[in-house]
C-alpha positions in Angstrom: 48.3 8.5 -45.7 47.1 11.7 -43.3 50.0 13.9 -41.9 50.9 13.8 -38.7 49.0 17.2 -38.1 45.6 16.2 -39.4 46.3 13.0 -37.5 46.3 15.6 -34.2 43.1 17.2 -35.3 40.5 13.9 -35.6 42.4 13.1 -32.4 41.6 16.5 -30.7 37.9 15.9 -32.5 37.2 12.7 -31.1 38.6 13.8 -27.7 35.9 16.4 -27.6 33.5 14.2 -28.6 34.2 12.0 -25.9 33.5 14.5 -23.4 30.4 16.0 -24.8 29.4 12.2 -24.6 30.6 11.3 -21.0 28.3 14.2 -20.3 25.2 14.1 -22.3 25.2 10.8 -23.6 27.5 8.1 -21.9 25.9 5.2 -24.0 27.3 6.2 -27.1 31.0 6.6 -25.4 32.4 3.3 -27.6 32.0 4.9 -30.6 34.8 6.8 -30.2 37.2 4.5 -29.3 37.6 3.2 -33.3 38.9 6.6 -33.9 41.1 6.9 -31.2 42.1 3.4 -32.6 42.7 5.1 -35.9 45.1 7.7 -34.7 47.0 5.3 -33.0 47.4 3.0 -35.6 48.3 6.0 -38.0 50.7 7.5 -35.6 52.6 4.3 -35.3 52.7 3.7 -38.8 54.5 7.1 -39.2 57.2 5.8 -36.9 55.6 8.4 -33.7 58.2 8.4 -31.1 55.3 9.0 -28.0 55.9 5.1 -27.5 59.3 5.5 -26.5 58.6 9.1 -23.7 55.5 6.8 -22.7 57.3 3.6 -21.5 59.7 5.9 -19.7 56.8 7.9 -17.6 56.3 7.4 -13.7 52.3 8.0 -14.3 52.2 5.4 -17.3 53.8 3.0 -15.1 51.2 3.5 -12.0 48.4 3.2 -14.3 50.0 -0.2 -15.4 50.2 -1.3 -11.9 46.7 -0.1 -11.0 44.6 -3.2 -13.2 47.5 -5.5 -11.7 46.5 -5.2 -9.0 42.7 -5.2 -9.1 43.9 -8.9 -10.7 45.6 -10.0 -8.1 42.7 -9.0 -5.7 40.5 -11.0 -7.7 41.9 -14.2 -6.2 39.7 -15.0 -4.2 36.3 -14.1 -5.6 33.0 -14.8 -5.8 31.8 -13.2 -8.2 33.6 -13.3 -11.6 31.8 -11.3 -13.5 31.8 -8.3 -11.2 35.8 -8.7 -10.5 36.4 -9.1 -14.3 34.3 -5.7 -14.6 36.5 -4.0 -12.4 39.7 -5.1 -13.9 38.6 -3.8 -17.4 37.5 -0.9 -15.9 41.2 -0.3 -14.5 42.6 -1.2 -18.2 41.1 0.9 -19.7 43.0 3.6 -18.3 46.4 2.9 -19.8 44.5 1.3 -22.8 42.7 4.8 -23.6 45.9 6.6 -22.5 47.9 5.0 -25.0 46.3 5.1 -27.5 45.0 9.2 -27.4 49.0 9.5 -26.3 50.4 7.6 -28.9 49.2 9.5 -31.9 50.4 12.7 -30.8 53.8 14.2 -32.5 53.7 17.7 -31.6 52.9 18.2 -27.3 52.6 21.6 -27.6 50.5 22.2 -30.5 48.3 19.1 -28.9 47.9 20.6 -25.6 47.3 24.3 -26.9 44.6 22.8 -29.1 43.0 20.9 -26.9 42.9 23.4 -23.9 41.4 26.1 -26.3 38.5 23.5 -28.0 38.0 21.9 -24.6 36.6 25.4 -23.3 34.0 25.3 -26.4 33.3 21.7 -25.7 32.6 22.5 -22.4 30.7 25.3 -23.1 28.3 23.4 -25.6 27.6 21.4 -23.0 26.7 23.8 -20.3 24.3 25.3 -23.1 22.7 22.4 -23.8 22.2 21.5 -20.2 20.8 25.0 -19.8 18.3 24.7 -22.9 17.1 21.4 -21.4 16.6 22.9 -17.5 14.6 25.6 -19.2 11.8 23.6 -21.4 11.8 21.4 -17.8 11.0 24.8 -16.2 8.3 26.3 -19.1 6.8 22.7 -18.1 6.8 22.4 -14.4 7.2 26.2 -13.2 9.9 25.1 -10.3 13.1 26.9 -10.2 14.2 23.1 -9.6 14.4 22.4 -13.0 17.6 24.4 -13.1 19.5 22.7 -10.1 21.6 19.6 -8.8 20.3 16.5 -11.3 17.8 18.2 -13.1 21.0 20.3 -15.0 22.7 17.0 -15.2 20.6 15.2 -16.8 21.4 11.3 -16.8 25.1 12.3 -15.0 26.0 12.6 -11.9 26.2 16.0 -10.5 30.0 16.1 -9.3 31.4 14.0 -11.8 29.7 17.0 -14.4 31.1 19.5 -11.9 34.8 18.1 -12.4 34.8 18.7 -16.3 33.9 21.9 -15.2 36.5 22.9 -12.8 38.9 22.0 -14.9 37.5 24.6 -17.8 37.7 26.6 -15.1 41.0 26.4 -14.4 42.0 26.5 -18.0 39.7 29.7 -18.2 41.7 31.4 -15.2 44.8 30.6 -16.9 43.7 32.0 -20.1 42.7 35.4 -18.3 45.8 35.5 -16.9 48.3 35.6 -19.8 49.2 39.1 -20.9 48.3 38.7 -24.6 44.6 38.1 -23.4 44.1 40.9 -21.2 43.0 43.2 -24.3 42.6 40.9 -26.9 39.8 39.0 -27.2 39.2 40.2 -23.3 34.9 39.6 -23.7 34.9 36.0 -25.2 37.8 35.3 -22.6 35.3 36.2 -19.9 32.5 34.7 -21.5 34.1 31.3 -21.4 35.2 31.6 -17.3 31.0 32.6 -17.0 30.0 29.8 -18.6 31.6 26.4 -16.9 31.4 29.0 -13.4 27.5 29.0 -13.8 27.2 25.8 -14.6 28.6 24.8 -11.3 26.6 26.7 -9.6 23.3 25.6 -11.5 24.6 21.6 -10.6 25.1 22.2 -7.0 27.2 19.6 -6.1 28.7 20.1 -2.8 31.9 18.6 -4.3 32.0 21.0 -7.2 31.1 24.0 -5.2 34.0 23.5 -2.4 36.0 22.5 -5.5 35.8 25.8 -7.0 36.5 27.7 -3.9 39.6 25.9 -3.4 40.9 26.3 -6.8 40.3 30.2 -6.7 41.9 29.8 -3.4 45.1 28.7 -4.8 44.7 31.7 -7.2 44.8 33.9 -4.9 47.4 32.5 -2.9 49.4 32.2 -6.4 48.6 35.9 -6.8 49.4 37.2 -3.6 52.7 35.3 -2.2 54.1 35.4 -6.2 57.2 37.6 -6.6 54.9 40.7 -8.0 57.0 44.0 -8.4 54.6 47.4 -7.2 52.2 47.9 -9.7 48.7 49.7 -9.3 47.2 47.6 -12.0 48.6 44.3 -10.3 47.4 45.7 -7.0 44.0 45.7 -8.6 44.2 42.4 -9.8 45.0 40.8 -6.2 42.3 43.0 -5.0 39.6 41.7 -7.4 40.7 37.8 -6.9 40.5 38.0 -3.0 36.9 39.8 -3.3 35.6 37.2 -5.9 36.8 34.5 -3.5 35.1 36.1 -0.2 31.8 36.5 -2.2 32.3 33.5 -3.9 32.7 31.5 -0.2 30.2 33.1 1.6 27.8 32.7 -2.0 28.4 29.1 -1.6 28.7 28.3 2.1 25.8 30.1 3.1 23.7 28.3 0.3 20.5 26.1 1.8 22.3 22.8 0.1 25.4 23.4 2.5 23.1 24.7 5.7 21.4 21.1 4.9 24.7 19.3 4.6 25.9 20.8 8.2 22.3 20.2 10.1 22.9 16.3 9.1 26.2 16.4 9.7 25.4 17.5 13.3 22.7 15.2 13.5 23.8 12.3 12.0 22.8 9.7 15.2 19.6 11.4 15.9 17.5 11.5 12.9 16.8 8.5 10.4 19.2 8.5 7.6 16.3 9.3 5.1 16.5 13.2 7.0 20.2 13.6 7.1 20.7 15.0 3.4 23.6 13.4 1.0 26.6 14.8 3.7 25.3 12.3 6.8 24.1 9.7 4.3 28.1 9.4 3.6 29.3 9.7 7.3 27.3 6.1 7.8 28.1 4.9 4.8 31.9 5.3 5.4 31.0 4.1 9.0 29.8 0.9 7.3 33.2 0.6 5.2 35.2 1.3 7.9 33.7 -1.6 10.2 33.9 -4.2 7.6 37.2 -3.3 6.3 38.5 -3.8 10.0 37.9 -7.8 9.4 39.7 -7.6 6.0 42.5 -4.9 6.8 45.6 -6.5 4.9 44.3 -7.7 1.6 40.9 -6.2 1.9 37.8 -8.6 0.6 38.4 -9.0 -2.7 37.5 -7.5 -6.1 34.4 -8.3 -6.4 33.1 -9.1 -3.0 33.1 -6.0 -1.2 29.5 -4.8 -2.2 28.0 -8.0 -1.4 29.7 -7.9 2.1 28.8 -4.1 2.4 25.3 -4.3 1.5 25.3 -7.2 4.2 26.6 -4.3 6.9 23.8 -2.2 5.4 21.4 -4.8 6.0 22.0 -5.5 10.0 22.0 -1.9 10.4 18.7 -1.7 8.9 20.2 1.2 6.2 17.5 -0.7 3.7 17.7 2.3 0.7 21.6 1.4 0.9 21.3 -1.8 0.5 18.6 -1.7 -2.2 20.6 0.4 -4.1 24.0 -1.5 -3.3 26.0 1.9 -2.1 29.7 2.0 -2.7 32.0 3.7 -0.3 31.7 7.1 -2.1 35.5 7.7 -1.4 38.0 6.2 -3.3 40.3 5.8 -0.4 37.8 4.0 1.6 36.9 2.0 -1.3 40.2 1.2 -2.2 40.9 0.0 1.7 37.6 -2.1 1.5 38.7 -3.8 -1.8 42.5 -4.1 -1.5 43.1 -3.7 1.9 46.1 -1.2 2.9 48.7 -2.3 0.6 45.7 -1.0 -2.3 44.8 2.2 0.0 48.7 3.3 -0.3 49.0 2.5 -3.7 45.8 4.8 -5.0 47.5 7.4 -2.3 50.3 7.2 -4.2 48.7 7.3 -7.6 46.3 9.8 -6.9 48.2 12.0 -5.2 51.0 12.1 -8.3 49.3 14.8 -10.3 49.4 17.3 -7.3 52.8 16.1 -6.1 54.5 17.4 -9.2 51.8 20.2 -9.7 53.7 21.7 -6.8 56.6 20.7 -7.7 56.8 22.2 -11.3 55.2 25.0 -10.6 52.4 24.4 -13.0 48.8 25.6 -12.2 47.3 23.4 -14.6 48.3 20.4 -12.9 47.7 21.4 -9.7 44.4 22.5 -10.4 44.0 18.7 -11.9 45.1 17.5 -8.6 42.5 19.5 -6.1 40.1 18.5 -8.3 40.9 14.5 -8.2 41.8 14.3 -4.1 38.4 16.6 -3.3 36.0 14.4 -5.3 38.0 11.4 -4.4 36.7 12.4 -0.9 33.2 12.2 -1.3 33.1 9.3 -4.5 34.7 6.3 -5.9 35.8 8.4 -9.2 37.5 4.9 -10.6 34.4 3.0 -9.8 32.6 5.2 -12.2 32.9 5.4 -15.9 32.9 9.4 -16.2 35.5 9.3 -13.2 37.6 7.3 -14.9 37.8 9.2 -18.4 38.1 12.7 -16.7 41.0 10.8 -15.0 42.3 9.8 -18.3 42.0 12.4 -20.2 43.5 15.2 -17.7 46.0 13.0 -16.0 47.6 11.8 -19.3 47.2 14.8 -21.3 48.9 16.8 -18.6 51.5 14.2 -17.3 52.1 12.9 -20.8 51.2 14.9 -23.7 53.2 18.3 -23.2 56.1 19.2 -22.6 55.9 21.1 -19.2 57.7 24.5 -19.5 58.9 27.1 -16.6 56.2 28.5 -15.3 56.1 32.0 -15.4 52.9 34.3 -15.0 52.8 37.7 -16.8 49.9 40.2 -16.5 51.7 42.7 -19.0 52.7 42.3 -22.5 54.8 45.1 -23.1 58.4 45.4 -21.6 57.6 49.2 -20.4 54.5 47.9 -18.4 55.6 46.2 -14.8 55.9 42.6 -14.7 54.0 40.2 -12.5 55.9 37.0 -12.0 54.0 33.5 -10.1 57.0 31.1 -8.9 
């Protein structure tokens, strides 16, 4: 039989598999749920006690609720098939959970691992996205090649940007702890450059504003933190609120946003085809919102709503939507179109969670999780899509679940004799 510790390190493996899957191949994502099987399995069989801190967890229990739901809302339907779909889609979520959960016996050695292997993973990624964008560019000779779904590949662009931010805000961290500020400085750097550019290279509106609003709460952290007088930590404020100007005006400024706000303004006086990605979704949610008013209590069913939608899409002559069968592209909206409002204040609820005790604990890394689930839960149906619902997984449970969750405590300096810098 393994030990428990080489159990955690074909767990940690397979988990970063998975992502490198989820975003470069998604086809192949089943074949690592035999291994996640295996550490299970094993973990049990050494009489792991994650079963018992599992059953007692408030996020387990939502996740529970969550496919219980979708069944219950599947009632009524008319189409099977696509209701069944759903459901498993939902289960998967504790099912995954439980068992990358289940085989873990030390939280602290798990999550130190996987935060440190995650930033590699990540960065694999963003190289091999990178290599591919340039032999498109040596063939086609359009700067193109490098942006939006071109650097994604066969993902979408903000689902790829939310692996991202959250190297990114693993990255930050790692900057931020006094033992890294001279050791090991350059590759620490390197691997906040890396998941950065490859945000910017995407161009998803979503990850962009995403980014900003993470380095926001930096700063913020930073700035309204107890910090005793300290040049160096003076410096250190200074360079965070300059990299988040630049970074703002960078992004804001950019010809994808200047698009988004021209249809945005325009949204009832051009055809749809001319309003950019931004309008597209103000009619689109239009559309949700006016069928949902005839279903508002228990919303149309699992199942039923795209069939109903694509109906709206079709008396308001929104063709490439129908043809293409559009979801609400906000997981609110969905969930109200779906469920009704009793489902709308459960995924409030549920979604919400991670940056409801974020602020509460004190803890960066799950607050960071949490801007990065309600902003893209704004513009997409995250749960509706397989990559949503694994970056979902993974994050939510290894943060909610698989650590223990110390005090929070920020130091830029090492040594006693140096001033300290305390976040609370």
């Amino acid at each position: 039989m393994i030990s428990k510790k080489t159990n955690e390190i074909i767990l940690i493996a397979a988990l970063n598999v998975l992502v490198i899957l989820v975003l470069l191949r998604p086809g192949l994502l089943s074949l690592v749920l035999p291994v996640l099987l295996f550490c299970s399995i094993t973990s049990i069989i050494q009489k792991n006690r994650s079963f018992a801190q599992l059953m007692q967890n408030r996020f387990w229990i939502l996740s529970l609720i969550l496919p219980l739901i979708y069944l219950a809302g599947s009632w009524n339907t008319s189409h099977p098939n696509k209701a069944w779909f759903e459901i498993t889609q939902k289960l998967s979520i504790p099912l995954i959970g439980f068992l990358m959960i289940q085989a873990v016996s030390d939280t602290n050695r798990f999550f130190q691992h996987m935060r440190k292997y995650y930033l590699i993973t990540i960065s694999v990624c963003v190289l091999v996205s990178l290599t591919a964008s340039g032999i498109l560019f040596l063939e086609t000779k359009s700067t193109d090649a490098f942006l939006y779904k071109s650097f994604s590949g066969s993902n979408h662009p903000a689902y790829y940007a939310m692996f991202l931010c959250m190297a990114f805000v693993i990255s930050l961290e790692n900057l931020l702890k006094p033992e890294y500020l001279n050791k090991y400085l350059v590759i620490r750097i390197l691997l906040l450059i890396i998941p950065t550019a490859g945000i910017l290279l995407l161009s998803s509106k979503s990850g962009l504003i995403t980014m900003i609003a993470l380095m926001l709460y930096y700063v913020l952290r930073i700035t309204f933190g107890k910090v005793n007088a300290s040049k160096n930590a003076f410096k250190i404020k200074i360079s965070f609120w300059l990299t988040l100007v630049i970074m703002s005006v960078f992004i804001l400024k950019s010809d994808r946003f200047y698009v988004a706000t021209l249809g945005l303004k325009q949204i009832h006086e051009k055809p749809f085809e001319e309003l950019g990605t931004a309008g597209q979704r103000l009619l689109i949610w239009e559309s949700v919102l006016e069928v949902s008013k005839d279903y508002p209590a228990f919303g149309t069913g699992v199942g039923n709503d795209q069939e109903i939608l694509n109906n709206n899409y079709r008396q308001k002559n929104l063709i490439p939507f129908y043809e293409k069968s559009l979801n609400a592209h906000n997981q609110f909206l969905q969930a109200f179109l779906v469920l009704g409002i009793f489902g709308l204040l459960f995924i409030i609820i549920y979604l919400f969670y991670p940056l409801i005790m974020g602020l509460r604990l004190k803890d960066p890394y799950l607050t960071g999780f949490g801007i990065i689930i309600l902003i893209n839960a704004l513009t997409e149906s995250i749960l509706n899509r397989q990559s949503g619902v694994l970056f979902w997984t993974l994050w939510g449970f290894i943060l909610l679940i698989g650590r223990q969750i110390p005090k929070m405590k920020l130091k830029f300096f090492s040594n006693k004799e140096k001033p300290e810098v305390t976040i609370q």
